[in-house]
C-alpha positions as CSV (number, residue, x, y, z in Angstrom):
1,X,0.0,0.0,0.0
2,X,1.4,3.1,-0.1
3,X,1.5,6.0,1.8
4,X,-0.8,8.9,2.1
5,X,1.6,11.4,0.3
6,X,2.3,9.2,-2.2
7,X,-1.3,8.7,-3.4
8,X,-1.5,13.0,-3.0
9,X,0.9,12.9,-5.8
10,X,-0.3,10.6,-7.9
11,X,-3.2,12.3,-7.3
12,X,-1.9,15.8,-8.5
13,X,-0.1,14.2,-11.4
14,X,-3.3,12.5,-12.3
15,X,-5.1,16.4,-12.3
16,X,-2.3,18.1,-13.7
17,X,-2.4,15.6,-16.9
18,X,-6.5,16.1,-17.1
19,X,-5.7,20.1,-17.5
20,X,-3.4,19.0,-20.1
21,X,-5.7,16.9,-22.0
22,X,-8.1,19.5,-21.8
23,X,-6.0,22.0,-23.2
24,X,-4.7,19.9,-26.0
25,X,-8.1,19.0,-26.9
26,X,-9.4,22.8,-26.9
27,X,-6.9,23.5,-29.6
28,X,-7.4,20.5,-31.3
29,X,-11.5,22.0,-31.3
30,X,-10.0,25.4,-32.9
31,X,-8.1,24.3,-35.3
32,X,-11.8,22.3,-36.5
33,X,-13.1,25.7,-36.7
34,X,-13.6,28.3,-40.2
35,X,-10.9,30.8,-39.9
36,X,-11.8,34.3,-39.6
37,X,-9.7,37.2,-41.6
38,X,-10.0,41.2,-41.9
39,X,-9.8,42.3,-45.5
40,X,-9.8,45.6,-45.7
41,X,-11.3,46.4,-42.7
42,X,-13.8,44.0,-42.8
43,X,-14.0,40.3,-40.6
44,X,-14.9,37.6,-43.1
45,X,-15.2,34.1,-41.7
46,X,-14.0,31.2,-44.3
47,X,-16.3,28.0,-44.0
48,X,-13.3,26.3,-45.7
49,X,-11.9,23.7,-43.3
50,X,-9.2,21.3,-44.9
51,X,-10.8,18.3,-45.1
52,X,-7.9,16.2,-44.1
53,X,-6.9,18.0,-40.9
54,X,-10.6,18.2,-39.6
55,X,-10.3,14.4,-39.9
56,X,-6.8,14.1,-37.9
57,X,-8.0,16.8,-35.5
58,X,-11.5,14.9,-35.2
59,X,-9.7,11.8,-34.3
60,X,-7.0,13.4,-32.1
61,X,-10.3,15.3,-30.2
62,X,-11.7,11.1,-29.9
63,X,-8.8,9.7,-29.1
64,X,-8.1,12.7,-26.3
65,X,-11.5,12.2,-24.9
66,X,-11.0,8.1,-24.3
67,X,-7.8,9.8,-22.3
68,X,-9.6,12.1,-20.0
69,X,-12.5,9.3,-19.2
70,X,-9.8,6.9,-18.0
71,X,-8.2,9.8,-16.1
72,X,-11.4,11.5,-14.8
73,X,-11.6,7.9,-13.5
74,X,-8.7,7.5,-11.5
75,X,-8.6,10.7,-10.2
76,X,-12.3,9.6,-8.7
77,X,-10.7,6.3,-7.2
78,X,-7.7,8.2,-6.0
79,X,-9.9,10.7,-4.2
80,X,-11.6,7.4,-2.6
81,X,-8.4,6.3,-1.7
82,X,-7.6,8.9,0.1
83,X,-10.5,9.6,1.7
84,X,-11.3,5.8,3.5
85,X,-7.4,6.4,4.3
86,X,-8.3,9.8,6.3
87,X,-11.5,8.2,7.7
88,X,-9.4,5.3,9.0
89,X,-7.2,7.5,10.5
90,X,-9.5,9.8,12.2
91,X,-11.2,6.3,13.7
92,X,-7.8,5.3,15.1
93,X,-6.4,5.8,18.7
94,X,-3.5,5.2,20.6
95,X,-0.8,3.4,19.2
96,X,-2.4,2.1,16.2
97,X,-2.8,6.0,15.3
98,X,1.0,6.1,15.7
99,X,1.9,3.4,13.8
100,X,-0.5,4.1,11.1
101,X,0.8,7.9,10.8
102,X,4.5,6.7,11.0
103,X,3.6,4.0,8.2
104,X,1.2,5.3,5.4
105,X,1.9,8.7,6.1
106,X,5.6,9.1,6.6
107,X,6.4,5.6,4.7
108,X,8.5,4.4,7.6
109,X,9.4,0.7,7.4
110,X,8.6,-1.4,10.4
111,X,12.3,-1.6,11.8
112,X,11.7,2.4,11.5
113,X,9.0,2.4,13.6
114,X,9.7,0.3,16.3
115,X,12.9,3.7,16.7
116,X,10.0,6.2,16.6
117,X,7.0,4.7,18.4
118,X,9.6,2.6,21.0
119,X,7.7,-0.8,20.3
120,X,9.1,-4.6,20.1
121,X,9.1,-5.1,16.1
122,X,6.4,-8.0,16.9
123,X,4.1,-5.4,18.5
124,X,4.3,-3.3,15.4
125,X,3.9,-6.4,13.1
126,X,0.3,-6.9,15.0
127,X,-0.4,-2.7,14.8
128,X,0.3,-3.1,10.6
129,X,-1.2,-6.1,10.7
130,X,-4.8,-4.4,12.7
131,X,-4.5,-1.6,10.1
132,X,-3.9,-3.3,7.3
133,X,-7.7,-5.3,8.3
134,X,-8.8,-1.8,8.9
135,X,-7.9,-0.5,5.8
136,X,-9.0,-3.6,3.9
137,X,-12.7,-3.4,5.9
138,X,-12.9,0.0,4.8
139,X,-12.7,-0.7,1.1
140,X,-15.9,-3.0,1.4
């Protein structure tokens, strides 16, 4: 599993590639569009469109929104992610709060934790082992 910042990340890379898409694909829209000129003084709109580039620019608009439905969708089961992960923690108490925090928030390893928290490895074993049930209850 991995930790909390980790999936923040992923999340924000996730986002950051979805404006990109976006962007891309608003261009892409444009360039489908009759030009407009001034002749003269005067705006006149061509309807001529290259018939060629509206089809690549068509496909690339298709092909760019398959992208942004897979990404929508992992941002959605990111966000989910995090959020059973911050409802776990806020249900947490004690020293299964410490461990959780020193774990799947700083990504500590368990030899780690047993320096921070000042548990026997085996007693942070059974901590990862309760939150890992935890965790796996609150995906149901």
């Amino acid at each position: 599993m991995k930790n909390y910042y980790d999936q923040q990340q992923e999340l924000e890379v996730a986002i950051n590639r979805l404006n990109t898409l976006k962007e891309k694909k608003q261009i892409y829209f444009e360039e489908t569009q009759p030009k407009s000129k001034k002749i003269n003084g005067v705006m006149v709109q061509s309807s001529i469109v290259n018939h060629d580039k509206f089809l690549e620019y068509t496909s690339k608009i298709e092909s760019i929104d398959k992208d942004i439905e897979i990404l929508e969708k992992e941002i959605s089961m990111l966000e989910n992610y995090l959020k059973k992960m911050e409802h776990s923690l806020r249900h947490m108490k004690g020293a299964l709060e410490k461990v959780f925090v020193a774990r799947y928030i700083d990504g500590l390893k368990a030899n780690e934790i047993t320096t921070r928290v000042n548990y026997s490895i085996a007693q942070v074993y059974r901590y990862l082992s309760t939150i890992h049930q935890i965790l796996k209850d609150d995906k149901k």
